[in-house]
N, C-alpha and C positions, 0 to 999 in steps of 0.2 A: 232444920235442926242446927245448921249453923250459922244463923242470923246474926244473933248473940258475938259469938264469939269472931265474925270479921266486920262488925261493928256497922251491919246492911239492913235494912227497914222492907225489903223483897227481895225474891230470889229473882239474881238477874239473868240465869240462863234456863228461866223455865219453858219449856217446849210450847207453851200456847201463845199464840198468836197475837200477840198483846200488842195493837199498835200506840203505846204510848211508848214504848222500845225501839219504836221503827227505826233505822239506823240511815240513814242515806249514803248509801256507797258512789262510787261512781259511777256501778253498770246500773242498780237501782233506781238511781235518779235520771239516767238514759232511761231508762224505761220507765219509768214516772211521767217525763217530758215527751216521751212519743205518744203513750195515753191523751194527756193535757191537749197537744195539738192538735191530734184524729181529733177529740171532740170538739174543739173548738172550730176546727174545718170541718164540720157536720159529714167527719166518711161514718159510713156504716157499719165495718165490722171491725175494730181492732185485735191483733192476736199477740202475748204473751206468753213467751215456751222459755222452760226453764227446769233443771234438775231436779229430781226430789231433793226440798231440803231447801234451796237457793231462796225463797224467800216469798213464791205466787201470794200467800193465802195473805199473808201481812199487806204486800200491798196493796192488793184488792179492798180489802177492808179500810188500808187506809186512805185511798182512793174513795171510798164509799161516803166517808168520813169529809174528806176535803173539798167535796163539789158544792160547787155553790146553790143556794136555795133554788135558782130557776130550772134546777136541774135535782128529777126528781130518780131515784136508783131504785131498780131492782135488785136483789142478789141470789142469784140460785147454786148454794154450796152444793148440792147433791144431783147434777142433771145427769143421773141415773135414770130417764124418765120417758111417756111415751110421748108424742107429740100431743095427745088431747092432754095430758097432764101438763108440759108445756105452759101452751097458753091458757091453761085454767091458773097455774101458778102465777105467770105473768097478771091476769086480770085481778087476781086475789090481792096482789103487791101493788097494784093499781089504784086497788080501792074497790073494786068491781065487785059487787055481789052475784057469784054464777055457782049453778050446781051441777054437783059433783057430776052428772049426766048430762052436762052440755054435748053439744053437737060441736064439733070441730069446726065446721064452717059454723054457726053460731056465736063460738066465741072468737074467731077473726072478724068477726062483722061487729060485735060489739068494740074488740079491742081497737079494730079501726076506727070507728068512730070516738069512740074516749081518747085516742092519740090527737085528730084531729082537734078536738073540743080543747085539747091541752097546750095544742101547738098555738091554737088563737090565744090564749093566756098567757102566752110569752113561755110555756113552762118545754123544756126538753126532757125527753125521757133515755137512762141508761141502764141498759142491761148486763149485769159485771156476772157472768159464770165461770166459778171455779170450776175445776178435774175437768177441762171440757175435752180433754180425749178420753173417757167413761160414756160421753153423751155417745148413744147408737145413730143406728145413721140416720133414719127416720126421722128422729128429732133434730137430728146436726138440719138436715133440708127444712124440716119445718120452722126453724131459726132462720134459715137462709128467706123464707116466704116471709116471716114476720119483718125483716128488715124491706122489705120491697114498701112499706108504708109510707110513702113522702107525697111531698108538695113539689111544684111546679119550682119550689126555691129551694129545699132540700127536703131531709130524711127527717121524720117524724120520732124514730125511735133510732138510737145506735145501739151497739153491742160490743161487750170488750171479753173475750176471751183469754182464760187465762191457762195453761195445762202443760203437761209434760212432753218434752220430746217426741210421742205418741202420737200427738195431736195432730204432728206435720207428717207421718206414716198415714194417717187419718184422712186425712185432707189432701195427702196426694193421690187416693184412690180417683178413678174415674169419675161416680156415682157423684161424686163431692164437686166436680171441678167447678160448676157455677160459684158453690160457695166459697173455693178458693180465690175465685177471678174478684170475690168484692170484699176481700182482704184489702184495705187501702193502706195501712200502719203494719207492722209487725217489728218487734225484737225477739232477742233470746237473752237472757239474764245470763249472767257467767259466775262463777261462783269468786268470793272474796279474793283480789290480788294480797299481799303482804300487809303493805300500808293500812289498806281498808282494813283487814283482818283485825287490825293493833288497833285500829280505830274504835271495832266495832266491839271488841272485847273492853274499851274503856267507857265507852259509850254505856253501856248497861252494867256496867259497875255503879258509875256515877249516876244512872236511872235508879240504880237501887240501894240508893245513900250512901256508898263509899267516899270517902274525904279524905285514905291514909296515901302514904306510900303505895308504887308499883307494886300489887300484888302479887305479881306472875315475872318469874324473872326471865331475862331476854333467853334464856334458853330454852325453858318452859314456855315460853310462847312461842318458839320456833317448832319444837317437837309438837305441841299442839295444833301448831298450822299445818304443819305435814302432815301430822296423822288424818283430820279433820279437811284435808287438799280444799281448805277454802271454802266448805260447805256450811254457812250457819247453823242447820238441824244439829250437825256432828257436835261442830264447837259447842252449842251448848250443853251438848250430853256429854261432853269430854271434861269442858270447867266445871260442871256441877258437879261429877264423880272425881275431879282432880280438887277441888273444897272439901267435899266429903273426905278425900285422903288425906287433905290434912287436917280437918275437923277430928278425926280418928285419933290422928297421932299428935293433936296438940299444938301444932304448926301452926303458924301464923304468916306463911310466906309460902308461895309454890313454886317450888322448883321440878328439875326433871322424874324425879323420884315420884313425885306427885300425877304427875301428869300421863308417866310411862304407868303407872297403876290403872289409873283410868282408860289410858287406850288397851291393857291385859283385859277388863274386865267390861270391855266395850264387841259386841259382835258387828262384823262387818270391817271392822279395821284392823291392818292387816300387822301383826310385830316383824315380819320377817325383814322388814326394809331396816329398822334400826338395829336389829341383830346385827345384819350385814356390815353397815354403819361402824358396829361399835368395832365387830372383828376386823374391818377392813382397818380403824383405826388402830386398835392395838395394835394389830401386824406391822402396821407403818411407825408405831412406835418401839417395837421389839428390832426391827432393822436398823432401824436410829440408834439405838440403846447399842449395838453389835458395833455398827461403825466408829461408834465413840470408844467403848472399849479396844476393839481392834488398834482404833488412832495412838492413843492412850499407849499400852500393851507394848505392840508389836512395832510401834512407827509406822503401821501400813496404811498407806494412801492409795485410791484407785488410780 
């Protein structure tokens, strides 16, 4: 609705996953880079742990997006699932025609042999699972069995894991620890420092045909970054409702007014810090104010 009137051709803080927005931060492109290398040193399971919000599902996708042809992806956004669902998903992504009542050992004997037959083709296979702390344990192991697929020179199939904080509660259980021990990559995403922050709010401005002036004044993008502590998800749901406030009122610039609207009318974040803020400031400007008069007045000096 306010397209138009901040003269943008898409909405640049829309919550989905759009990796034409991808933004590369610093911690992002650390974790983009530790990806790239596990694969390209053929280890078998890489892990990516990261706040809600911080950025998994984008990269993943746009990870999916950037491998090169010899390299062919699976993607399983929902491993909600049992281990015969699993590898029937895997084979179906494969190309594999199997029914839905395969036999578990069935479709490991298949899926191994079409790894094999692919490996001789020059072709690598990766498997990118998002929410993978959602995956139950059963299937976490049966992932852990499907990577045991290699050659004499390496691994036939790798796996890039990608999930929330959970994952590593997950994975330190007992039950799990083979699959931890062939973890060979792993980071944690950290949510936006400052800089990145400014970046990243200019970044999808300019993705969604912005040309003018700073939109967002340095204070408005201070109290944003605060509110939002750095989390992409927030930031967009904060600049979108802080355009909307001024889409409302007419405004063609966001300042604090704008922005403190949006985090009022945002759940999950929190006003009481910049209450605090304002009154700690006033206070400090009502003793200022006293001492000057006092100086002023009385001639009195501490």
């Amino acid at each position: 609705m306010y397209l138009e009137h901040f003269r943008l051709t898409d909405r640049p803080f829309s919550l989905t996953p759009d990796t034409e927005y991808y933004y590369r931060s610093a911690t992002s492109q650390e974790a983009f880079n530790v990806v790239l290398v596990a694969l390209q040193q053929g280890e078998g399971i890489v892990k990516i742990v990261g706040e809600v919000g911080t950025g998994k599902t984008v990269m993943c996708r746009k990870l999916l997006n950037d491998l090169p042809e010899a390299m062919i992806t699976v993607y399983l956004p929902n491993p909600l699932m049992e281990p015969q669902q699993l590898y029937r998903a895997v084979a179906e992504e494969l190309g594999l025609d199997v029914a839905s009542d395969s036999a578990v050992n069935d479709l490991i004997e298949r899926l191994n042999h079409h790894l094999i037959a692919l490996s001789n083709d020059g072709r690598q296979v990766v498997v990118c699972v998002d929410e993978a702390q959602t995956m139950p344990t059963p299937t976490l192991e049966a992932l852990r069995l499907l990577s045991n697929v290699e050659t004499e020179k390496r691994k036939l199939l790798q796996i890039v894991l990608f999930g929330q904080p959970e994952l590593d509660e997950r994975l330190a259980e007992r039950s799990l620890r083979q699959l931890r021990q062939r973890i060979g990559f792993s980071y944690r995403l950290q949510p936006l420092d400052y800089p990145g922050f400014v970046g990243y709010v200019d970044h999808r401005l300019r993705m969604a045909g912005y040309l003018g002036t700073p939109l967002f004044s340095p204070a408005a993008l201070k109290m944003l970054y605060r509110a939002a502590r750095g989390v992409p998800r927030l930031v967009n749901i904060l600049a979108h409702k802080a355009l909307m406030a001024a889409y409302g009122r007419g405004d063609t610039y966001i300042g604090r007014k704008q922005v403190y609207a949006a985090v009022a009318d945002t759940e999950g974040v929190s006003l009481s810090s910049y209450r605090r803020l304002m009154l700690i400031a006033c206070g400090a400007l009502l003793v200022g104010c006293c001492f000057v008069l006092g100086v002023l007045i009385n001639g009195w000096l501490p």
